[in-house]
N, C-alpha and C positions, 0 to 999 in steps of 0.2 A: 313282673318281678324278675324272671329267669333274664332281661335282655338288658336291664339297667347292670347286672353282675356281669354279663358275657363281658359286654363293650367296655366294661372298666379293667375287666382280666388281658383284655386283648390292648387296652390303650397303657395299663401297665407293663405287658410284655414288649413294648416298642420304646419304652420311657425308660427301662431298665437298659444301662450299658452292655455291648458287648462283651461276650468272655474271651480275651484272650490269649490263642495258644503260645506257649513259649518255646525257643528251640535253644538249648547247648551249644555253642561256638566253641568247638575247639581250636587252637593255634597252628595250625598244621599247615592250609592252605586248603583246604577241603572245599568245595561250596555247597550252599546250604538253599534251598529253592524259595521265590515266593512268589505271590503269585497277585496280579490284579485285575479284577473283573467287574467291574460295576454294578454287573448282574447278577452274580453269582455272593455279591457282599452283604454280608446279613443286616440285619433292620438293625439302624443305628451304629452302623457303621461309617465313616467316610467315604464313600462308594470308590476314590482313586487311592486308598492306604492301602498297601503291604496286606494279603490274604492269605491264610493260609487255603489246600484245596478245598477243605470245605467250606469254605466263605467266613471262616471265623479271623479275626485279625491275628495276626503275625507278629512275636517280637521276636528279637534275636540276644540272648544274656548271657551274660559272662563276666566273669574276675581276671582281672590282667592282675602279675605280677611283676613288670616289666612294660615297656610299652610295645605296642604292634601296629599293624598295617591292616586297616579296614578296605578291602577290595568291593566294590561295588558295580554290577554290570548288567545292561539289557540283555535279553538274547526276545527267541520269535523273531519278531519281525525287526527291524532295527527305526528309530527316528523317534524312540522314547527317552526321557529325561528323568532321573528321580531327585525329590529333596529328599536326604538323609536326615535325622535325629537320634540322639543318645539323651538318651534318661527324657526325654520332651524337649532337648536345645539343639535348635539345627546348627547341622555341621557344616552344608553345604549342598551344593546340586552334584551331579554327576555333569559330565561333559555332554552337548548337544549331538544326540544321533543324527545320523543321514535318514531319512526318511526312504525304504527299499521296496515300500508294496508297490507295484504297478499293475499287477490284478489279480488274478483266485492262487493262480499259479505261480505264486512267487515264492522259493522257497525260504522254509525259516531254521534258523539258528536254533538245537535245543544244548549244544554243547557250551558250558561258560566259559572252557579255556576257550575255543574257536571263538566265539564269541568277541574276547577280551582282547584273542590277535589280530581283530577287522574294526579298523578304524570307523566305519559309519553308526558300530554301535556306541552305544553313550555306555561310561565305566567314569567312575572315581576311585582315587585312594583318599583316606581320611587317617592319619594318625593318631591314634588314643594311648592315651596316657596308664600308669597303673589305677587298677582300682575298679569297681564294680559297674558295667553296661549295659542298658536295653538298646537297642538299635531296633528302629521302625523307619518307617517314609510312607511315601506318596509319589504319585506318578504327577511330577509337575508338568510334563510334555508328553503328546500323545504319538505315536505313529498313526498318519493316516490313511484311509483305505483310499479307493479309486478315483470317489467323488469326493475326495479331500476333507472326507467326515473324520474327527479323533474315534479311533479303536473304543479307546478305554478298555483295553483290555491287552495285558502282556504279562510275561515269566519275566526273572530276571533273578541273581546267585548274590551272594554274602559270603567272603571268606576272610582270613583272618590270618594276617602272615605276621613272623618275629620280624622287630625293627633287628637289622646287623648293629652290630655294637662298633663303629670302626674306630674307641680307643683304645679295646680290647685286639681288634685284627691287629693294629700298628704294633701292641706290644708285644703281638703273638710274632709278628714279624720280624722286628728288630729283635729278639729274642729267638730267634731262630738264624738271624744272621750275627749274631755273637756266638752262638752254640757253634759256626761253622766256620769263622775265622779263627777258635779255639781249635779246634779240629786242622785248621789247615796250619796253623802254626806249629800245632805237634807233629804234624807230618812232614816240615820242614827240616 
């Protein structure tokens, strides 16, 4: 009687979805970490989504009032690729990495500006509109190790920059070169 209940508690706990953790975006340019492990992804997970470190899934949420610049980028090792998604509708892939392992010794990428300044890693921008976002992915490309096995397993950042306004720069412009041809005609 005790093993017909185990195996059903245990085949429950695998049937039930993932909980996952949400993280704040703020608009700044910050980045925000995640992480993919295949191994480390908890039961009922998509083994290549977005982790957070404790192998629970990862979203990224936020409210635009305005729209902004979703930065997307590898670091570790470099020659991974991610698909992007808001609210569950892909946005797009990131750019194809170079692939950098050549053996134990290779070193890796934990900084995401350096990261984003070296072209062999893969980075997207995605533009989002105003209005309320999850942002999750998947590691659609893997870097691979020696014997040209996929990882499955890499970091990589989320940041969140303001779109520039350039109808506002123009009239901040031209508005500043009025303010100063008034100026030079008084002092004419």
């Amino acid at each position: 009687m005790f093993k017909p209940r185990f195996f059903a508690a245990v085949a429950l706990a695998f049937a039930l979805p993932a909980q996952a953790q949400t993280v704040a975006l703020a608009v700044d340019g910050s980045w925000s970490e995640f992480v993919v492990d295949d191994f480390s992804a908890e039961s009922g997970i998509d083994p290549l989504s977005w982790i957070d470190d404790d192998g629970s899934a990862i979203a990224f949420d936020f409210t635009l009032s305005a729209p902004a610049i979703l930065k997307v980028v590898d670091a570790g090792f470099s020659g991974d690729s991610f698909q992007v998604f808001d609210n569950g509708v892909a946005l797009g892939y990131t750019s194809v990495g170079i692939n950098n392992y050549v053996d134990g010794d290779t070193p890796t990428v934990i900084d995401f500006n350096a990261a984003w300044s070296q072209t062999n890693f893969s980075r997207g921008l995605f533009q989002l509109g105003a209005g309320s976002h999850n942002i999750t992915g998947l590691l659609a490309v893997s870097a691979l190790d020696a014997d040209d096995q996929p990882f499955n397993a890499t970091l990589g950042g989320v940041a969140l920059t303001a779109v520039p306004l350039p109808g506002a720069a123009w009239l901040m412009l031209s508005g500043s070169g009025l303010l100063a041809a008034v100026a030079r005609r008084r002092s004419a």
